[in-house]
C-alpha positions in Angstrom: 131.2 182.9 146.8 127.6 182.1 147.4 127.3 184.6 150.1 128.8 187.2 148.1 126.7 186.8 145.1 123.9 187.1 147.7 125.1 190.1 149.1 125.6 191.7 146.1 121.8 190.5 145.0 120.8 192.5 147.7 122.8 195.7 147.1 121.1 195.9 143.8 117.7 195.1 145.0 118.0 197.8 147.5 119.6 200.8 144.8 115.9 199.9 143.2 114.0 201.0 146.1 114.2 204.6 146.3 110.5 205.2 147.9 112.1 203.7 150.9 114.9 205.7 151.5 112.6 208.6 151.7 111.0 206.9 154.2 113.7 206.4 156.0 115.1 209.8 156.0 111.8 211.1 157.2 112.1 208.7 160.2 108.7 207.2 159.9 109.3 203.6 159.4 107.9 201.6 161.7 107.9 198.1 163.0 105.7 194.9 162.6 104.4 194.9 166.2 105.6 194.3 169.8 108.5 192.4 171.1 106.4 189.4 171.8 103.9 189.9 168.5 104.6 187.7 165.4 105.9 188.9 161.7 106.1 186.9 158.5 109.6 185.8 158.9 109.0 184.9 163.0 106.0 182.9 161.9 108.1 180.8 159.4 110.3 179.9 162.0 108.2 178.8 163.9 106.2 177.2 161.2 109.1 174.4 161.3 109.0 174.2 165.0 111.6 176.7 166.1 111.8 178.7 169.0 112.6 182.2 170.5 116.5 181.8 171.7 117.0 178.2 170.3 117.5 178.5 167.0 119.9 175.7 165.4 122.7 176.8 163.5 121.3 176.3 160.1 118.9 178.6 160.7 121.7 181.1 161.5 124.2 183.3 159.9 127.9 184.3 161.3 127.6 187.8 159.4 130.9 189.1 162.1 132.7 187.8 164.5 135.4 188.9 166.8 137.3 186.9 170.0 135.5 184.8 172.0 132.0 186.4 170.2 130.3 185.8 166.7 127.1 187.9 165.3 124.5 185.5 164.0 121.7 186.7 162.5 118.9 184.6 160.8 119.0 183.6 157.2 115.0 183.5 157.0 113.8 186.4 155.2 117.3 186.5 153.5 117.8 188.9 156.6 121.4 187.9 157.3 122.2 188.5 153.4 120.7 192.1 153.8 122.6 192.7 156.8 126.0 192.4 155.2 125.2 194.1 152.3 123.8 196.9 154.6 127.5 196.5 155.5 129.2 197.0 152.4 126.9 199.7 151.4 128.0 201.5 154.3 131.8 200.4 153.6 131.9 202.2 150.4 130.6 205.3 151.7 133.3 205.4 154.3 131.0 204.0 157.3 132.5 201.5 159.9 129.2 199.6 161.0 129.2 196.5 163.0 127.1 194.0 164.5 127.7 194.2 168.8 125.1 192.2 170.0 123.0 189.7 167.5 120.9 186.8 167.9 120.9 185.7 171.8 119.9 182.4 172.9 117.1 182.0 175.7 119.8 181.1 178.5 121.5 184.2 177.9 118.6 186.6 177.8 117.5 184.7 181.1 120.7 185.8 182.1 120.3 189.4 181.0 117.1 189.6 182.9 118.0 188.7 186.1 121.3 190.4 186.0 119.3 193.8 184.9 116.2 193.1 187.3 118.7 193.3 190.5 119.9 196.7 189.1 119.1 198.2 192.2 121.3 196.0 195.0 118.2 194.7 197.2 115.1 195.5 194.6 115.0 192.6 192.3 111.1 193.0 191.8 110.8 195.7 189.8 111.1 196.5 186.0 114.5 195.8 184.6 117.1 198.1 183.8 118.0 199.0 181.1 114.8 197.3 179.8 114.8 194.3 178.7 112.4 192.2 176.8 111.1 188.7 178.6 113.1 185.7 178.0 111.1 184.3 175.1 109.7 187.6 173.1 112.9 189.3 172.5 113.9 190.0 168.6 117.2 188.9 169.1 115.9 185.5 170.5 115.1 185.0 166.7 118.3 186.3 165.1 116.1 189.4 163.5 117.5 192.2 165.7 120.7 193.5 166.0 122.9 196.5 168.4 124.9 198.1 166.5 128.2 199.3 166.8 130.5 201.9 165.1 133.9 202.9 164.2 134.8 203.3 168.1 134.1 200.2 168.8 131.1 201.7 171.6 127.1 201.1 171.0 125.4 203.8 169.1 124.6 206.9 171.0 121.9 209.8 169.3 125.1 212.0 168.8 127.2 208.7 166.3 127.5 209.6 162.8 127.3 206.3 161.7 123.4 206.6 163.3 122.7 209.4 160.6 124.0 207.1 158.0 121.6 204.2 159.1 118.6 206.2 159.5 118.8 207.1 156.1 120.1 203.9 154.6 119.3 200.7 156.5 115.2 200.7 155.5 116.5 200.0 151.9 118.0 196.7 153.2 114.5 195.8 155.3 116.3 197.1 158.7 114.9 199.7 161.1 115.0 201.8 164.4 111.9 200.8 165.4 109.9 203.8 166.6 110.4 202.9 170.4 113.5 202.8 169.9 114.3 206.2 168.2 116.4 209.3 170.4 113.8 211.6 172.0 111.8 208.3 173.1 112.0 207.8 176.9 113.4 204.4 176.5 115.0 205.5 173.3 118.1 202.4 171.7 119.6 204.0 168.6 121.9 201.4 168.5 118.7 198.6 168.5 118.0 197.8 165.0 115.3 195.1 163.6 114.4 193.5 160.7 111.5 193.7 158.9 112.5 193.2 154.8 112.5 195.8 152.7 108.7 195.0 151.1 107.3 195.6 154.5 108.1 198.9 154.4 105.9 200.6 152.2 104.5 204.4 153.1 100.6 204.2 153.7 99.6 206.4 156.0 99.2 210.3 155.5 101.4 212.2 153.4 102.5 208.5 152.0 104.0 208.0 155.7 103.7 204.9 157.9 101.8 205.1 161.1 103.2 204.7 164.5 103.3 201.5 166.4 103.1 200.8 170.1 106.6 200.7 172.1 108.3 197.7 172.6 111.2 196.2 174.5 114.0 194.4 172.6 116.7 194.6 174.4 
C-alpha cells in the first residue's frame, strides 16, 4: 500500500508540472553532466558511503521483475517511486513500458566492458562496442538509469511508438533521454533513460529552453 500511495503522490505531482512537458516535447531537456560527474541524488549516496555498482538493497527498488531478472532502481530522489508511476501513466494511455536493463552492479559492468571491448575477435584495445561507460561512472551503477523496453518485448529503437510517448511524458516524472543519447546523435540510445527529478528540469536557456550538455556514455 505504501508504494502505491507513493506512486500515486507522484502522478499528481507530475499532472502539476505542465512547463515541463513542454520541455519535453520540444526535446531540450538535458542532463546533470557526464557519466562519471556527480548530481544531487549521486552525491547523497555517496554522502552515506555508497558506491557506484554496490549499492545495498535498501537503497534499491524492485520496480519489475521478470525470470531469473528484477529491475532495481534507486529509491534516493524518490526516483524508483517516479519510475512506476511513469509506468502507470503510460498504462492508462494504452503504453506498454518496461524496465530492460536497471541498476547494474560493478561486477557486471566489468563484465560488460570486457565482453564489448573484444568486439572485434583479436582487438581488445580499443573503444568498446556498443559504448560503454567505465566500470565505476556508469548511471546504472547507481540505480538512476534505466533501458527501456516496449510492448515487443525488444529495446527502444528511434522508429518505437512507445519512444514518442516518453519523449513527451517521462520529463514530468524527472526522467530523460539525455541529449547524447537522443536518435540523430552518432552514438544515439533511445532506449537509455536517466534520472534527474522533475525540479531539475526547469527551461533556462533561450526561448525558456535548456542548454545542451556534453555527450556521455551510460551504457
Amino acid at each position: 500500500m505504501g508504494w502505491l500511495i507513493g506512486v500515486l503522490g507522484v502522478l499528481v505531482l507530475a499532472l502539476m508540472a505542465p512547463i515541463v512537458l513542454v520541455a519535453g516535447a520540444l526535446g531540450t531537456m538535458a542532463t546533470s553532466g557526464n557519466s562519471g560527474s556527480s548530481s544531487p541524488y549521486i552525491e547523497q549516496l555517496e554522502a552515506v558511503g555508497y558506491e557506484n555498482g554496490r549499492l545495498p538493497p535498501e537503497a534499491l527498488n524492485v520496480v519489475s521483475s521478470r525470470q531469473r531478472y528484477e529491475c532495481q532502481v534507486a529509491r534516493v530522489g524518490s526516483a524508483d517511486q517516479a519510475w512506476m508511476a511513469l509506468v502507470v501513466a503510460a498504462e492508462l494511455d494504452g503504453v506498454d513500458i518496461e524496465g530492460g536493463w536497471c541498476y547494474r552492479t560493478y561486477q557486471s559492468q566489468v563484465a560488460a566492458w570486457n565482453r564489448r571491448q573484444c568486439y572485434i575477435p583479436g582487438n581488445c584495445d580499443g573503444d568498446p562496442y556498443p559504448p560503454t561507460a567505465r566500470p565505476g561512472t556508469s548511471r546504472h551503477g547507481w540505480g538512476l538509469a534505466i533501458d527501456i523496453w516496449g510492448a515487443s518485448d525488444v529495446i527502444l529503437g528511434c522508429s518505437a511508438p512507445e519512444l514518442l510517448w516518453l519523449q513527451l511524458n517521462a520529463p514530468r516524472f524527472g526522467w530523460i533521454n539525455p541529449d547524447w543519447a537522443r536518435c540523430g546523435q552518432p552514438g544515439s540510445e533511445p532506449w537509455h533513460w536517466e534520472y534527474v527529478g522533475s525540479e531539475l528540469i526547469v527551461p533556462t536557456g533561450e526561448n525558456g529552453l535548456l542548454p545542451e550538455d556534453g555527450k556521455e556514455e551510460t551504457t
